[in-house]
C-alpha positions in Angstrom: 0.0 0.0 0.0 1.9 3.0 -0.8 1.7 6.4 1.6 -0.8 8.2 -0.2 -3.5 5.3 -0.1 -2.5 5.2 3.8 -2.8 8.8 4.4 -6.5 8.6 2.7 -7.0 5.3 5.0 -6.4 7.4 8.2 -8.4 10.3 6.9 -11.3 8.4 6.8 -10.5 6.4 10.3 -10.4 9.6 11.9 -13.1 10.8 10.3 -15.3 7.8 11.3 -14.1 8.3 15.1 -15.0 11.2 15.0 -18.5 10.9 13.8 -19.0 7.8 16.6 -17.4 10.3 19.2 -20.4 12.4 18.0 -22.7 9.3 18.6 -21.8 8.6 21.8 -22.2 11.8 23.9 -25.8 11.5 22.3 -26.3 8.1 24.1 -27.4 8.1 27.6 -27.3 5.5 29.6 -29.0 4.9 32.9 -28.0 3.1 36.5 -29.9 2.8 39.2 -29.7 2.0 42.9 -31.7 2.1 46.1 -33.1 5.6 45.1 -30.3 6.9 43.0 -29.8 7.1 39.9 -26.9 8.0 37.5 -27.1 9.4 33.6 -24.1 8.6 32.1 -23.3 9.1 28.3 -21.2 7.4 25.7 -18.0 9.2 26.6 -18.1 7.7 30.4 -19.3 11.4 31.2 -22.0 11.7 33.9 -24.6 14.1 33.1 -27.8 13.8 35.6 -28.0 12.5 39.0 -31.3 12.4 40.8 -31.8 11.2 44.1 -34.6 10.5 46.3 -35.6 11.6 49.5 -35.8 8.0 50.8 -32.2 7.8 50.0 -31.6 11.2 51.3 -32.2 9.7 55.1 -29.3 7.4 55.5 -25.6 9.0 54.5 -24.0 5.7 54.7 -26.5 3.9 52.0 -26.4 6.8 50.5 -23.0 7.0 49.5 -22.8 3.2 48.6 -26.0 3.7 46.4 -24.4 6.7 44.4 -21.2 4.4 44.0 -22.9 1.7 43.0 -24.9 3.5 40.7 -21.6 5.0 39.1 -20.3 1.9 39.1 -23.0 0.3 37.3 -23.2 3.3 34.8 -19.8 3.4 33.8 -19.7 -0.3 32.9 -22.6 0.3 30.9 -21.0 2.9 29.2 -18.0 1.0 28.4 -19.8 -1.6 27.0 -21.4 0.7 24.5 -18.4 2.9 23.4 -16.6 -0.9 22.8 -19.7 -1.8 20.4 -19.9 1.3 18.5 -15.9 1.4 18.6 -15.1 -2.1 17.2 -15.4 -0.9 14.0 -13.2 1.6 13.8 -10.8 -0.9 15.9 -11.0 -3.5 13.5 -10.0 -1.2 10.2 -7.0 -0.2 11.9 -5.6 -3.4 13.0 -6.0 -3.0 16.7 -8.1 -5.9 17.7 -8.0 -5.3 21.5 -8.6 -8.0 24.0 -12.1 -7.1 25.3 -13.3 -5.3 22.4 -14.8 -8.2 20.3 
């Protein structure tokens, strides 16, 4: 493959992660726990978290809800930047472990 083919090859690779990038701050996903729960997007980014007043009463379960629900979230959100990812992965030779 010579350089110029390559060149056009990344160009559109970049181009494709960009438009997925796009994608997934669209995508909100949503983890809940004992009264809290987390919006998370594509991008691992949290952007809501609502709580109830039940959960309000207790720090401690608080606290262990609103981790949990992070934790739940982000995994979530992982999961779906891997899926919409792969693609782009697989073009450019990367096959990760985890990713397929």
């Amino acid at each position: 493959m010579n350089k110029m083919q390559q060149m056009k090859d990344l160009y559109k690779l970049q181009k494709q992660a960009k438009q997925i990038k796009k994608k997934l701050q669209n995508i909100h996903i949503e983890a809940e726990e004992e009264g809290v729960k987390i919006t998370i997007n594509g991008e691992q980014e949290v952007v809501k978290v609502e709580i109830s007043e039940d959960a309000i009463k207790d720090k401690n379960k608080l606290e262990a809800s609103i981790l949990n629900a992070l934790k739940k979230g982000l995994k979530k959100s992982q999961e779906v930047a891997a899926v919409n990812m792969k693609d782009v992965m697989d073009q450019m030779g990367m096959n990760l472990p985890g990713m397929g």
